[in-house]
N, C-alpha and C positions, 0 to 999 in steps of 0.2 A: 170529680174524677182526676182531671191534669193537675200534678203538683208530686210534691214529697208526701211518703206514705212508712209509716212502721210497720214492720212485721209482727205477726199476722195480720196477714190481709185479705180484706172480701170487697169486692165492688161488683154493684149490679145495676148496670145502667143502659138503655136504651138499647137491648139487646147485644150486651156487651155483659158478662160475666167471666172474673176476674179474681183470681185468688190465690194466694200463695200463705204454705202452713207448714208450721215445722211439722217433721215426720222419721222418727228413729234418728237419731243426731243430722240431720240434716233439712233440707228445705223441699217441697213439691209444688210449683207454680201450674196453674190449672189455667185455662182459658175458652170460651165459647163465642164466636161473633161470625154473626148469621149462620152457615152450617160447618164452618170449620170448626175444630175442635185442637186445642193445643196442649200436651202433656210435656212438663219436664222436671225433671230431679238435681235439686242444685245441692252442689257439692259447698256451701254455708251453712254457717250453722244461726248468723246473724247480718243487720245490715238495713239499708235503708231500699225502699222500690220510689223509683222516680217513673212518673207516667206524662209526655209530653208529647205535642203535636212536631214531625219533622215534614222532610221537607216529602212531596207525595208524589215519590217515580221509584220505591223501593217491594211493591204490590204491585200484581200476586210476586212478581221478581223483577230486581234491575235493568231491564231492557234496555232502558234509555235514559239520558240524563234532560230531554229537555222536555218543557211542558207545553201544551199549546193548548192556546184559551181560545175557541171562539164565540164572538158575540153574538145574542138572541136578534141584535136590530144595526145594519150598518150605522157606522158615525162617521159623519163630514166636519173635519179641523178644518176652519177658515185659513189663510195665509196669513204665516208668521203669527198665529195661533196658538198660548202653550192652556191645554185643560186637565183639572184633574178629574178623574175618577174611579169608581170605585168595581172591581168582579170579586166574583167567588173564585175560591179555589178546592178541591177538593181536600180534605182533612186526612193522611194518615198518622197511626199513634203508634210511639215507641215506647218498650216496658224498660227498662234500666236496674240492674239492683247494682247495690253497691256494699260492699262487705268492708271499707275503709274509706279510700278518699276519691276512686275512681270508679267511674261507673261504666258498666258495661252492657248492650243493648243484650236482650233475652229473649225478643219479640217483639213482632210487627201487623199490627192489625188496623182493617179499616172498615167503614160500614157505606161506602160509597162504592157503584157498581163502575168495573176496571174496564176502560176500553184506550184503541191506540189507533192512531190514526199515519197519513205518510203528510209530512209540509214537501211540497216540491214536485219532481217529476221521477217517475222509479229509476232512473239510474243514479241522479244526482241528489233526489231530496234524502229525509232525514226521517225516521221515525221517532214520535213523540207520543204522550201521555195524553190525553185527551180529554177535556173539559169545556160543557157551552156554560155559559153564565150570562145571565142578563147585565146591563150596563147602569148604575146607578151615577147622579149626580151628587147623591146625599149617600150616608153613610147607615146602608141597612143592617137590618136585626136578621143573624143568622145564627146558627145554632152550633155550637162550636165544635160539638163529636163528628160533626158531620162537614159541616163548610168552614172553609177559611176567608178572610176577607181582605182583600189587596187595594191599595191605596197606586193608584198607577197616573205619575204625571203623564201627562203628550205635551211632545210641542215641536210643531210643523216647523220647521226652517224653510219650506219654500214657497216661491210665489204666488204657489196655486191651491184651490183647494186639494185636500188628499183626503180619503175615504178609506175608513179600516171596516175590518170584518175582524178579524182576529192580533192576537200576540202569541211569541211564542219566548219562553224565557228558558235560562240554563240554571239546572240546580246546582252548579257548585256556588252561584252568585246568592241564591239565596238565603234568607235571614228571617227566620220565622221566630215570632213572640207572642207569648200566651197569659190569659188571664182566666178565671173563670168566667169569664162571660164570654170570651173570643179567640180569636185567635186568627195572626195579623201579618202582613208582608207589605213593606213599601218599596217599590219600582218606579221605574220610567221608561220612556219611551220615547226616542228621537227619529221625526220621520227627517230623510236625507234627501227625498227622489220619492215621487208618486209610489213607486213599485217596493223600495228598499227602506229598512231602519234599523235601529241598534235598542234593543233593551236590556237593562242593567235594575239590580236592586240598590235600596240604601238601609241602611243595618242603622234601623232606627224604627220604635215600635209609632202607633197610631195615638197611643194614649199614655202618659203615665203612670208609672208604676208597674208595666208588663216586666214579665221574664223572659227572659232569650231560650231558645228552646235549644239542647246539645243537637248540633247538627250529625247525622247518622251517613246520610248518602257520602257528604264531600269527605269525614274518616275515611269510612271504610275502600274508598278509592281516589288514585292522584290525577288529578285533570292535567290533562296534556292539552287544556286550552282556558282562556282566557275565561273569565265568570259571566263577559258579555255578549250578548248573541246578536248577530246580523241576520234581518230578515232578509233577505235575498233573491225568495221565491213567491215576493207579491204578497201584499196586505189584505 
C-alpha cells in the first residue's frame, strides 16, 4: 500500500479502500476507512498518487503538535545510564498525487482510535496526542497501517536512579521513514533532573534502504519553537 502508485488506482487493505479513476476529462479519488467516507474530484487529468505514513497529530484535526507516549510498565535508568529502546507509535497516512514534480497532500487517514490527553497541570500544561505502548528491549514485529516503531535512546546524566512513565515528543522534530514492512522514527531522550528532560529526534531511518516520508504537519504550519521538547511536568 505505502509507496508510489499510477493512475488508475484501487487499493483494498485492512479496511482501508482507496481509489482514484479518471472520469470525463478528469480525476474522482474515492476513499473508505472505518466509517468515514471520502469523496473528491480532482481537477488532473494525469500524474502519480504517493501514499505514506506522516507524522500522527493531524487526525481527526491539528489540535496539537506534540505527542505523548506512555508506557505499559514504569522503567528505572540506573545513574549515568544511557539505554535504548524500542515504543510504538500510532500510524497516520497521507495520499499525495502529483500531476508534475510536486506533490500535493489530498488526504489523511488512520485506523487507529484518536484520543488526547493534558501533560502538566490545567493552567500551565500542554495538550497532546495520546499513545500507551509497551516498552520493548528488542526490536518487535508490528504492523505498519497501524503502528509505527521508534528507536528511542535515554541516558540519565544524574547521579541517581530516575524512573519514567512516559515521553512526550514535538512534531516539527520528527522524521518518519517507511518500508513495506514498517515504518520507523529514531529519538532520544536526555533525562537532566529526576522530574525534567529534553527529547529530540535524529532523521536517520532503523534499517537500510527506507524512504523518508514527505513531512505534512511541519509544511503545512511554521513552528515558532524549537523541534526539541522539555519535559518539565514530571516523568
Amino acid at each position: 500500500m505505502l509507496g508510489c502508485h499510477d493512475i488508475p488506482l484501487k487499493i483494498v487493505q485492512e479496511g482501508i479502500s482507496l481509489s482514484v479513476q479518471k472520469d470525463n476529462g478528469g480525476l474522482v479519488y474515492k476513499r473508505d476507512c472505518l466509517e468515514e467516507h471520502v469523496e473528491k474530484r480532482l481537477l488532473a487529468t494525469k500524474g502519480k498518487i504517493l501514499v505514506n505514513p506522516v507524522e500522527p497529530l493531524n487526525k481527526p484535526k491539528a489540535l496539537t503538535q506534540y505527542l505523548l507516549v506512555e508506557f505499559e510498565k514504569t522503567l528505572a535508568i540506573e545513574p549515568a545510564g544511557t539505554e535504548k529502546i524500542f515504543l510504538t507509535f500510532p500510524i497516520e497516512i497521507a495520499v499525495y498525487i502529483s500531476p508534475d514534480k510536486d506533490f500535493e497532500v489530498i488526504d489523511i487517514l488512520t485506523l487507529t482510535r484518536q484520543k488526547f490527553t493534558l501533560y502538566g497541570d490545567p493552567r500551565n500544561g500542554i495538550i497532546c496526542k495520546y499513545w500507551k505502548s509497551d516498552v520493548f528491549s528488542t526490536m518487535p514485529s508490528v504492523n505498519p497501517i497501524r503502528e509505527g516503531l521508534m528507536e528511542l535512546t535515554v541516558a540519565n546524566t544524574n547521579a541517581q536512579w530516575v524512573e519514567l512513565t512516559k515521553a512526550v515528543f514535538n512534531a516539527y522534530g520528527m522524521k518518519v521513514y517507511y518500508s513495506n514492512i514498517m515504518v520507523c522514527m529514531k529519538a532520544s531522550m536526555s533525562l537532566k533532573t529526576r522530574n525534567r528532560a529534553e527529547t529530540d529526534f535524529l532523521d536517520s531511518p532503523l534499517k537500510k534502504g527506507m524512504k523518508k516520508s514527505l513531512e505534512v504537519y511541519a509544511a503545512r504550519k511554521m513552528s515558532i519553537t524549537a523541534p526539541k521538547f522539555i519535559m518539565e511536568f514530571g516523568l
